[in-house]
C-alpha positions in Angstrom: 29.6 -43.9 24.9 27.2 -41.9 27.4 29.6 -39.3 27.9 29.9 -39.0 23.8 26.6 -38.5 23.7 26.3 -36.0 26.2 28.7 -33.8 24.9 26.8 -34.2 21.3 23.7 -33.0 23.0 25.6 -30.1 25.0 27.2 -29.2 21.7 23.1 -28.9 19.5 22.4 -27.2 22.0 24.8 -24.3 22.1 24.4 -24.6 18.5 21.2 -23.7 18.4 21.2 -21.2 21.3 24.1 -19.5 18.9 21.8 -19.1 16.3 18.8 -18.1 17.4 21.0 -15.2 19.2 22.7 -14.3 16.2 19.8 -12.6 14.2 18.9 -10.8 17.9 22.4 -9.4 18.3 22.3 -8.2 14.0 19.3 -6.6 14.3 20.7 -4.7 17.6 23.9 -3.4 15.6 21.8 -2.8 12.4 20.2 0.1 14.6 22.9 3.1 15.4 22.1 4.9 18.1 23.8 8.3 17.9 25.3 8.6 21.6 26.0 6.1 24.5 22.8 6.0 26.1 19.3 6.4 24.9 17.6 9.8 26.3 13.8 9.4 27.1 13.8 12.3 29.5 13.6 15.2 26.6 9.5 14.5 26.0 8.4 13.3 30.0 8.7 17.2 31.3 6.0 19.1 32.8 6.2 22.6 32.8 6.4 23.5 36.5 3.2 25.9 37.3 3.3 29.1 38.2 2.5 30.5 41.8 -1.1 31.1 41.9 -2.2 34.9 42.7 -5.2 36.3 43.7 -6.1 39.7 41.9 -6.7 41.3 46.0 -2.8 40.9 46.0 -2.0 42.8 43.1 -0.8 45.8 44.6 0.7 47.4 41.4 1.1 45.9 37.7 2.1 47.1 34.4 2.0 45.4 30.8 5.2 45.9 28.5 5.9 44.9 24.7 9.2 44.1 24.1 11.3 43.0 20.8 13.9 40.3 20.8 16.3 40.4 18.0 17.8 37.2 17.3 21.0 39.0 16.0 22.2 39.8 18.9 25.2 37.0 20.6 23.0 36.4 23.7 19.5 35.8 21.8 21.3 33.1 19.0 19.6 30.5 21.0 16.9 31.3 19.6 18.1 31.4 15.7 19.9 28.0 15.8 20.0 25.7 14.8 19.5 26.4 10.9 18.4 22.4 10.4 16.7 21.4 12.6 18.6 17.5 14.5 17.2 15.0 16.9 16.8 16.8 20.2 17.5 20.1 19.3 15.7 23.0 17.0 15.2 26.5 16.7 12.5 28.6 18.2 10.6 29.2 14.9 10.8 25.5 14.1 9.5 24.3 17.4 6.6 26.6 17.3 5.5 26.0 13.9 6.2 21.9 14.2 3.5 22.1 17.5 0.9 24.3 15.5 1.2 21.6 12.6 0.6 18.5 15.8 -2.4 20.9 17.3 -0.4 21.3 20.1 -0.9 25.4 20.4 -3.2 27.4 19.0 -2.1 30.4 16.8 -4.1 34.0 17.0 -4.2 36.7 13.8 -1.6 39.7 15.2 -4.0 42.4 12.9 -5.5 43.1 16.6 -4.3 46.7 17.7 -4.3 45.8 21.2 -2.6 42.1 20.7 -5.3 39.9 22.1 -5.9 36.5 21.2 -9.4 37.2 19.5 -9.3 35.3 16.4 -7.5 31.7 15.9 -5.5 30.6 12.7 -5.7 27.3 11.2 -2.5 25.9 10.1 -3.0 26.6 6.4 -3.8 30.4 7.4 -0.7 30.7 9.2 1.4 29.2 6.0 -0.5 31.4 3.4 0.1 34.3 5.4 3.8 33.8 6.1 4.3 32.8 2.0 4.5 35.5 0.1 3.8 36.7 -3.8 5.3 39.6 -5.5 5.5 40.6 -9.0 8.5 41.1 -10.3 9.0 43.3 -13.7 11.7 41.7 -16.1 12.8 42.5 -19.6 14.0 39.6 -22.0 17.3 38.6 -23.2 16.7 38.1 -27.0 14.7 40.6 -29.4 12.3 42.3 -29.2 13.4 42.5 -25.5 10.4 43.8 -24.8 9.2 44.0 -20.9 7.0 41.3 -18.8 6.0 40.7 -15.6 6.7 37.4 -13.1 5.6 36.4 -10.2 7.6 35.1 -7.5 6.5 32.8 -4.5 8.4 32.4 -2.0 8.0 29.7 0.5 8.4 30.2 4.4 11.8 29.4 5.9 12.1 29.4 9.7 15.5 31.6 9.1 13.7 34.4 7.9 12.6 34.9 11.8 15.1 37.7 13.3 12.7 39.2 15.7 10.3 37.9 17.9 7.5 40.0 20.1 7.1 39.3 23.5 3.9 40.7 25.5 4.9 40.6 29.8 2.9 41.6 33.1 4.9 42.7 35.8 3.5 42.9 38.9 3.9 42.9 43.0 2.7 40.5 45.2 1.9 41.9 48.3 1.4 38.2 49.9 4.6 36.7 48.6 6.6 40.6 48.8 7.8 39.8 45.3 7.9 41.4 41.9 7.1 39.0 39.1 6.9 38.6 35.5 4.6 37.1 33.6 5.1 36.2 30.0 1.8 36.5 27.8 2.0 35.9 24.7 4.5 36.2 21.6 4.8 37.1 18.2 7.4 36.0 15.8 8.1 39.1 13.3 9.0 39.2 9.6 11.1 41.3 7.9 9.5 42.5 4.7 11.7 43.9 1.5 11.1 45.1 -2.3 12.0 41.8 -4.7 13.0 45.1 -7.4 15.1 46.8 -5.0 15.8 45.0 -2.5 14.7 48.2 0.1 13.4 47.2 3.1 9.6 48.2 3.7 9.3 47.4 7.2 7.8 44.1 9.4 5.1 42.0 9.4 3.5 40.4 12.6 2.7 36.9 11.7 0.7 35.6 15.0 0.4 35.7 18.8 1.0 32.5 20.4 -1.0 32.5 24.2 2.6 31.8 26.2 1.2 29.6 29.1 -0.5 27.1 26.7 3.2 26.9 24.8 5.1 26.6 27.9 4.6 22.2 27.8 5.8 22.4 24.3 8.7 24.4 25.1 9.8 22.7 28.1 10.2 19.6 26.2 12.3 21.9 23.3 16.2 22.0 23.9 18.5 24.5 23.7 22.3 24.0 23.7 24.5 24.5 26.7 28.1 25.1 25.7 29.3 24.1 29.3 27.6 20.7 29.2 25.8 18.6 26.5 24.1 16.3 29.2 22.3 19.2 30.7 20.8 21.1 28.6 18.5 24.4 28.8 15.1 24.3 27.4 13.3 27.5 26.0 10.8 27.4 29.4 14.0 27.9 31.0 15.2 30.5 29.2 11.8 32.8 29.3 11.8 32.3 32.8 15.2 32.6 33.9 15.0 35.7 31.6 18.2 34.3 29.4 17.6 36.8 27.0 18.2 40.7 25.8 15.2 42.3 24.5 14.3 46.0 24.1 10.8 47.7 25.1 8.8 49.1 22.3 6.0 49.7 24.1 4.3 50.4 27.8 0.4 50.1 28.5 -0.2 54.1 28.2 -3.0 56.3 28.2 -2.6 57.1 24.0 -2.1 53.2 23.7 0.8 54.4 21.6 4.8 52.6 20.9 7.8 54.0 21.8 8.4 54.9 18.3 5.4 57.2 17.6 6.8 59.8 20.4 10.7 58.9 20.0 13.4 58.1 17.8 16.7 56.6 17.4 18.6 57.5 20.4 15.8 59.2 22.2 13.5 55.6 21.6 16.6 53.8 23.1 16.9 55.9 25.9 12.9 55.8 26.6 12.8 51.7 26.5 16.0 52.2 29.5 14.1 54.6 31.5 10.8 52.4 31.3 13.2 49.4 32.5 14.3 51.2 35.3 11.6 52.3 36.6 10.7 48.5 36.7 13.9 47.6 38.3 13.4 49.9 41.1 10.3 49.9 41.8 10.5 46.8 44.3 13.1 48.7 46.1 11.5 51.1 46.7 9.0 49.4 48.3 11.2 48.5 51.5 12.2 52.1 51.6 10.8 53.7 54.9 
């Protein structure tokens, strides 16, 4: 009789423990997790800091503008991807998603010399990346007589194809190293006639201040097609200069681009001689 009613106790027991479980166990399968493990690490990075220098060992330095045109195979990084998925976004998006939060602040590119003078609100920067054009149409039906429209058209992130970058490079004399520094940069839109569809040029949007971005992007992936658990962020490709950009401009005594002086192949040729020039200057340095 005991032993009866200590295997009716055992058995309430488990009972209960079952079902108080049960509703702990749903609710655990209710929530998919979309991979094997959860990932924390993306939003806990710190940008690393940069070496500090003191302007007495500066021995040389030279600003350059450069254009990166997310066309090109080795710059897609950047473009992609089109919609943006849990841990991974395109440039355009991450930048624009950390104005919205505050994160960054945004400077009007209307400055000749590209300094961060005046800050953008967040509505500022979406007005001035919307645009309006009026469109002349003629009607289908009698009297078909002529009227005009106007079309808005919102921002979309895939509009970006070019981004401005704005670099210091520069020889420390302490460290016996030439650096660079990235500034600032610019994301660039293309502009184009809604009648003809003729392409009228591009429109700088805003400067970003680089080193108050680099925390955002540090925490902004990029896809590595050799491994999906380690993946690039865009901190890491700035710095380990993942990129192919061309040189539209040096600091110069006319404070003029490339493209007022050259053209076509001559421009090309000119942004390859200024990169040279940068390229060898360190060597030679050591030459004696």
């Amino acid at each position: 009789m005991r032993n009866m009613k200590k295997t009716l106790c055992l058995l309430t027991l488990t009972t209960l423990f079952s079902l108080l479980c049960i509703p702990a166990i749903a609710q655990y399968v209710e929530t998919p997790r979309d991979g094997f493990y959860d990932r924390t690490t993306y939003t806990e990075r710190q940008a690393i800091p940069y070496v500090y220098v003191k302007e007495a060992d500066v021995m040389w330095s030279q600003r350059i503008w450069r254009s990166i045109d997310l066309r090109e195979k080795m710059n897609q990084v950047f473009f992609y991807p089109e919609t943006p998925q849990q841990h991974w976004k395109n440039l355009m998006t991450v930048i624009m998603d950390a104005l919205k939060e505050g994160k960054i602040t945004a400077y009007e590119a209307s400055s000749a010399s590209d300094e961060f003078l005046v800050p953008m609100s967040y509505s500022e920067i979406l007005g001035s990346m919307s645009s309006i054009d009026t469109l002349r149409l003629q009607r289908s039906k009698p009297p078909y007589d002529w009227y005009d429209t106007i079309i808005v058209k919102d921002f979309n992130s895939q509009d970006i194809k070019t981004f401005r970058i704005k670099e210091d490079w520069f020889f420390d004399k302490k460290r016996s190293v030439l650096e660079c520094r990235i500034i600032g940069i610019c994301p660039v839109r293309e502009d184009f006639n809604p009648e003809t569809n003729e392409f009228r040029g591009v429109v700088p949007l805003f400067w970003i201040y680089y080193p108050e971005a680099r925390n955002v992007f540090v925490n902004a992936e990029v896809f590595n097609p050799n491994n999906d658990a380690n993946r690039l962020t865009y901190d890491d490709v700035f710095w380990k200069r993942l990129f192919t950009s061309t040189i539209y401009k040096e600091s110069n005594t006319y404070d003029r681009r490339i493209s007022e002086y050259a053209t076509e192949l001559d421009a090309l040729l000119e942004s390859e001689r200024i990169q040279e020039k940068i390229r060898t200057y360190e060597s030679d340095m050591w030459q004696y």
